[in-house]
C-alpha positions as CSV (number, residue, x, y, z in Angstrom):
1,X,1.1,11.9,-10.7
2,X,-0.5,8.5,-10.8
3,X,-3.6,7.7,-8.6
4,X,-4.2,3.9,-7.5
5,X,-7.1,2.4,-6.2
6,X,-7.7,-1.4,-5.5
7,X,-10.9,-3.3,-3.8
8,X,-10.1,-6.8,-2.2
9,X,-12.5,-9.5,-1.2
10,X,-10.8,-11.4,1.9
11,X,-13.1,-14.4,2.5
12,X,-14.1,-16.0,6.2
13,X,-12.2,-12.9,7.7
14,X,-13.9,-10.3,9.7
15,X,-12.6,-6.2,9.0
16,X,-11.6,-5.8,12.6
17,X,-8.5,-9.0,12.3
18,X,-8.0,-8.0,8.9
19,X,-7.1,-4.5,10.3
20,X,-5.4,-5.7,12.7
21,X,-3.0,-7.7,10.5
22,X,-2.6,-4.9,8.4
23,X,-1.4,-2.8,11.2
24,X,1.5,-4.6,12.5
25,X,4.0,-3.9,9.6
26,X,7.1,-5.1,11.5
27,X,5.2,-8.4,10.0
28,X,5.0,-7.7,6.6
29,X,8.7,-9.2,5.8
30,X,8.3,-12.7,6.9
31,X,4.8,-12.9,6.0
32,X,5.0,-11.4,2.2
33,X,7.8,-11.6,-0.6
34,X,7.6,-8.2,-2.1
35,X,8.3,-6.7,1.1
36,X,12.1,-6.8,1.9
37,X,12.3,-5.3,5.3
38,X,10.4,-2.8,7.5
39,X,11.5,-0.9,10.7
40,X,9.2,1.3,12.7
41,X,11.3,3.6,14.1
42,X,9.1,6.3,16.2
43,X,5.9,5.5,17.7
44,X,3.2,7.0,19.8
45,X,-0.2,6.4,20.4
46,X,-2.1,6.3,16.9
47,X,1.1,7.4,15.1
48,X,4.1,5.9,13.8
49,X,7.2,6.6,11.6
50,X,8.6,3.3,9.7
51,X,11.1,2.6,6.9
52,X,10.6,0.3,3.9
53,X,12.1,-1.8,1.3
54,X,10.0,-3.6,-1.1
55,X,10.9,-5.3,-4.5
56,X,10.5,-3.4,-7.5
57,X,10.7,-5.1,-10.0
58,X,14.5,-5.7,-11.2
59,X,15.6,-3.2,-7.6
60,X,14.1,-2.0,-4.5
61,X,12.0,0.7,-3.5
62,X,12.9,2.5,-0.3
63,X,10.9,5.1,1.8
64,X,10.4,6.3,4.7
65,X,7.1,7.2,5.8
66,X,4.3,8.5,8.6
67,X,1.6,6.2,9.3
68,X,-1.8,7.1,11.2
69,X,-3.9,4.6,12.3
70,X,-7.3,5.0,13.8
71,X,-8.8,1.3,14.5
72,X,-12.1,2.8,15.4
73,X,-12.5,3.2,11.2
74,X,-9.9,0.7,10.5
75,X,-8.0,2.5,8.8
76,X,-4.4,3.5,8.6
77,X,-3.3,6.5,6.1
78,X,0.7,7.2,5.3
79,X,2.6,9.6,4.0
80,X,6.0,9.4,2.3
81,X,9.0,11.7,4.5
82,X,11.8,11.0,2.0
83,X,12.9,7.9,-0.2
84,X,13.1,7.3,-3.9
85,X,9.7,8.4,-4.5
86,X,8.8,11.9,-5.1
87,X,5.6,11.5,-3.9
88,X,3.8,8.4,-2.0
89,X,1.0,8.6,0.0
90,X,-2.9,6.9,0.6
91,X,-4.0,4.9,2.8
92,X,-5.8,1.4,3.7
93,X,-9.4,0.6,5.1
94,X,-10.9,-2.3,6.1
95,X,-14.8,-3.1,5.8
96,X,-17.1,-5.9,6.3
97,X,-18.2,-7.3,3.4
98,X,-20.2,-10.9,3.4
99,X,-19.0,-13.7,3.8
100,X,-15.3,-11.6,5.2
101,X,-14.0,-8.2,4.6
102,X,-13.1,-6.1,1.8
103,X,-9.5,-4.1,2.0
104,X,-9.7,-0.8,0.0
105,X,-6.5,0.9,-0.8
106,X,-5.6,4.0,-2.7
107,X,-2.4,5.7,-3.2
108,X,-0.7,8.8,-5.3
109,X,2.9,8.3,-6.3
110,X,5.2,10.8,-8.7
111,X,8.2,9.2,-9.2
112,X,10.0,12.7,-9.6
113,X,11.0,12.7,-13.3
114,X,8.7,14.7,-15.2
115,X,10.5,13.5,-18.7
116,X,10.2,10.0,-18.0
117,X,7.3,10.3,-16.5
118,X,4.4,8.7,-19.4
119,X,6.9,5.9,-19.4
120,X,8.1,5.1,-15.8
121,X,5.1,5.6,-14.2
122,X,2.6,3.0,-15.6
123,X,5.4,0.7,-14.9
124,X,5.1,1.9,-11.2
125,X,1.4,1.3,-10.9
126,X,1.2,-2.2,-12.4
127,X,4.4,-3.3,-10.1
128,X,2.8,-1.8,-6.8
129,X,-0.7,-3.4,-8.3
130,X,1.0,-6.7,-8.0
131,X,2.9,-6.2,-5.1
132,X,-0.2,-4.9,-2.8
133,X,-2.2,-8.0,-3.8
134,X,1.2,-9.9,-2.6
135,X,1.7,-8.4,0.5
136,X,-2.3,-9.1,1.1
137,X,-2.1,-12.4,0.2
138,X,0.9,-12.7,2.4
139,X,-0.8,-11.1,5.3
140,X,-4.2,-12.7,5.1
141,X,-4.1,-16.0,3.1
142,X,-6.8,-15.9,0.5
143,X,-7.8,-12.8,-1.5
144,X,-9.0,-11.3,-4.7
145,X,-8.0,-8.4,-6.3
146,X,-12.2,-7.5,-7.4
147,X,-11.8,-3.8,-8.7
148,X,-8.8,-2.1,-10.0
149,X,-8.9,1.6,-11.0
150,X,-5.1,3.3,-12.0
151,X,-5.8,6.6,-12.9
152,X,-4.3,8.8,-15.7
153,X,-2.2,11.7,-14.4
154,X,-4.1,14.9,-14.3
155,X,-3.1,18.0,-16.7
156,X,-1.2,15.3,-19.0
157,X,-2.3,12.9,-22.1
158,X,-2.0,9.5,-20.6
């Protein structure tokens, strides 16, 4: 398993909008690329259920997963249900950081094939690197990807 974690500076943009951008996925399509289509299919009041497809590299990715926002931290955690993932989950949080905000995001992901695994999986990291500094750029104009830490997987030589 492959741990992610990625700092953005968003310039002239208070934490609170950036949140709130962040929050409404059903956006994410025709504001970013790399995201091909998202549906939130169950919602109630800080909790939703929502299906995505997203470019990966050559294919798609597709997933369906539990999201939990609480806008008092800004923040929004999800949790893979099923899709092609064998694990997917992390979250989002938005802080102020002068002169705008700073997104910080962090996910696990196990693609679910232990023998490919040393291969597959860097490839996995580096293509959702890119693709969650697109969607942010998408979302929220201007950004910079500042810090960048893909962990190893733990109990294996990476």
């Amino acid at each position: 398993m492959r741990t992610v974690l990625l700092r953005l500076q968003v310039p002239d943009k208070p934490a609170s909008d950036v949140y709130q951008t962040l929050a409404d996925f059903e956006r994410y399509p025709e504001l970013s690329d790399a995201v091909r289509s998202v549906a939130v299919t169950q919602v109630s009041e800080n909790v939703t259920v929502s299906q995505w497809e997203v470019t990966f590299r050559a294919g798609l990715l597709r997933w369906t997963e539990q999201d939990t926002f609480d806008p008092g931290a800004l923040s929004i955690t999800f949790r893979q249900l099923e899709g092609d993932a064998a694990v997917f989950d992390g979250s989002w949080q938005c802080l102020d950081a002068a002169p705008g905000s700073e997104i910080m995001f962090s996910a696990r992901l196990d693609m679910g094939i232990p023998s490919l695994a040393d291969a597959l999986e860097p490839i996995a990291v580096r293509t959702m690197t890119d693709n969650i500094v697109a969607i942010v750029r998408g979302l929220v104009g201007r950004a910079e990807l500042v810090a960048s830490d893909n962990a190893a997987p733990v109990g294996r030589e990476s």
